[in-house]
N, C-alpha and C positions, 0 to 999 in steps of 0.2 A: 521547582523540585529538581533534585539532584541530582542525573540518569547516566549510566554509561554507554555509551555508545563506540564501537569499533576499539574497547581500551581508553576511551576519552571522555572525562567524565564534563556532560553540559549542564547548565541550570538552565531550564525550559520552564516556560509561565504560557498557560491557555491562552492569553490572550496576547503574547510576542510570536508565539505560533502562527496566528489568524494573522496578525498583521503581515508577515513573512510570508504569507500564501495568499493574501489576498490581489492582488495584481499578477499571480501567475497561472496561465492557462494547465488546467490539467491535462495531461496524458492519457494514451487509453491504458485500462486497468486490465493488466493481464495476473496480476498475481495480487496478493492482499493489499486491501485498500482499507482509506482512513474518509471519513465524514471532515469536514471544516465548513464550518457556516454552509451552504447549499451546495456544495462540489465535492465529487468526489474522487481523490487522487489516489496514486497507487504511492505508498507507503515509503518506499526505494528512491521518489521524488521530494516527496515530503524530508525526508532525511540528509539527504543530498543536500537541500535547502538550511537545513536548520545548521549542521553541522560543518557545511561549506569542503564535504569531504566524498572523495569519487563512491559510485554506488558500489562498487566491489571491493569495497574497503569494512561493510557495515553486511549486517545480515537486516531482512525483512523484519523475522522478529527479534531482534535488537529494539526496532522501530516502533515495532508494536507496541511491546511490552513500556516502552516510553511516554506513547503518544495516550495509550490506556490509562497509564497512570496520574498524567495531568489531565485526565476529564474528558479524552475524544474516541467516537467509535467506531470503533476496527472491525471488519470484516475481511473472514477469509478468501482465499481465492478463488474466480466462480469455478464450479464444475467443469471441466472437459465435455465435450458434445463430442463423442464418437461417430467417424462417418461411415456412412452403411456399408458392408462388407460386400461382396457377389452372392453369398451363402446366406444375406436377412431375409428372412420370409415372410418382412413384412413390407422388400420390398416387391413395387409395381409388378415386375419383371418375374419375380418367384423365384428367383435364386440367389 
């Protein structure tokens, strides 16, 4: 299928994807991730891969909207965990 990416348009096929990520270890996922066979990569790699073009050249969802569309599932980026203030009251301390 026929995607653009950074201004550059790729023809991407689900299963030239898999082959292209399968021998590469993923990174930890800090921002939106994509599913490939049983691993899961953060989006920004996968692209990088496919496109052979630097990560600050492409947006996340540029990526997405890509990898969505030949058949793979994307998930947002997790939640933030906010660390306890002085003022949580629910911490230990009470303040």
């Amino acid at each position: 299928m026929r995607c653009v990416i950074a201004g550059f348009s790729f023809d991407l096929v689900k299963n030239e994807v898999e082959a292209a990520m399968r021998d590469i270890k993923p990174e930890t996922v800090e921002g939106d991730s994509v599913t490939i066979g049983r691993r899961v990569y953060p989006v920004k790699q996968v692209g990088e891969v496919i496109t052979r073009q630097d990560r600050r050249d492409f947006s996340a969802k540029e990526v997405v909207r890509a990898l969505t569309r030949i058949g793979f599932t994307c998930h947002p980026a997790p939640a933030a965990n906010p660390a306890a203030t002085p003022f949580d009251p629910s911490s230990p301390l009470g303040y």
